[in-house]
C-alpha positions in Angstrom: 118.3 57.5 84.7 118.7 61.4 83.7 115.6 61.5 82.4 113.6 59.6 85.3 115.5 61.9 88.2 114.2 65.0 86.5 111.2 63.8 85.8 110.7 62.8 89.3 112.6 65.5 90.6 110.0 68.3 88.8 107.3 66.5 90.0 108.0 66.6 93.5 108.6 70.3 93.6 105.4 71.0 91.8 103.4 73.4 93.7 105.9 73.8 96.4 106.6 77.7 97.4 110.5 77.9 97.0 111.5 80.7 99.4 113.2 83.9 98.5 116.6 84.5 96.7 119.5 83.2 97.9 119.0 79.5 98.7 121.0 76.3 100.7 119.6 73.5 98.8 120.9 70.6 101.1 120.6 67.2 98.8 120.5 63.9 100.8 121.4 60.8 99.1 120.1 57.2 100.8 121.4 54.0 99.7 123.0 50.7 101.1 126.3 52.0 100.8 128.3 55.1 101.2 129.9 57.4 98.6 133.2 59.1 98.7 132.8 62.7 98.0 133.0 63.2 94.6 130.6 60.2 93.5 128.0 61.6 96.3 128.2 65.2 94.2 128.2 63.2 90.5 125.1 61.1 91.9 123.0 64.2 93.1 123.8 65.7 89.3 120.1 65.5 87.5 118.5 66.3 90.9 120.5 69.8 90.9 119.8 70.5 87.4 116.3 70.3 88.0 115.8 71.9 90.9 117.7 74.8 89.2 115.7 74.8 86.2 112.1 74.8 88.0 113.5 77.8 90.3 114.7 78.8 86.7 118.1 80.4 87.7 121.1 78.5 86.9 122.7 76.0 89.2 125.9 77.9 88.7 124.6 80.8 90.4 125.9 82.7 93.5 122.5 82.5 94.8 122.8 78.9 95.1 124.9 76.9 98.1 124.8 73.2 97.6 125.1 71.0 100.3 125.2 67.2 99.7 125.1 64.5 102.9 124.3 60.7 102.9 122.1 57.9 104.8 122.3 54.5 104.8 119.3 52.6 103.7 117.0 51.9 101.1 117.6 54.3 98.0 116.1 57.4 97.9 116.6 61.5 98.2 115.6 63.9 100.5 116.1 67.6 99.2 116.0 70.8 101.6 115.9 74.3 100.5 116.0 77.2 102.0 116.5 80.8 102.3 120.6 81.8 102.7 120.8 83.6 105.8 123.7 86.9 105.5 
């Protein structure tokens, strides 16, 4: 699963202009069911990673917020990123 999330993950964002330092990455998760908070962060994990490691600053970073929501339906993610106003 790691490995297919990243791989999938990179491949998306390849070519894609990432805008300018700092960044709200906003991570949507869709699926039949809802997840409680902490399982919604835990299953977004591999996507962060990767999206941190093509940008190639750490996910840690203060230049980062993450933002993590949720849609019912058929499984699948949706990731926004853009530049941190202030």
């Amino acid at each position: 699963l790691k490995k297919r999330q990243r791989q999938a993950t990179r491949l998306c964002m390849h070519g894609k202009v990432v805008p300018p330092l700092p960044l709200v990455v906003t991570i949507t998760r869709r699926g039949p069911r809802k997840l409680d908070d902490d399982n919604l962060a835990a299953s977004c994990k591999y996507i962060r990673d990767e999206i941190a490691d093509v940008i190639g600053v750490d996910d840690g970073s203060p230049l980062y917020t993450w933002q993590y929501k949720q849609q019912t339906g058929k499984y699948g993610v949706d990731v926004q990123i853009e530049t941190r106003q202030g």
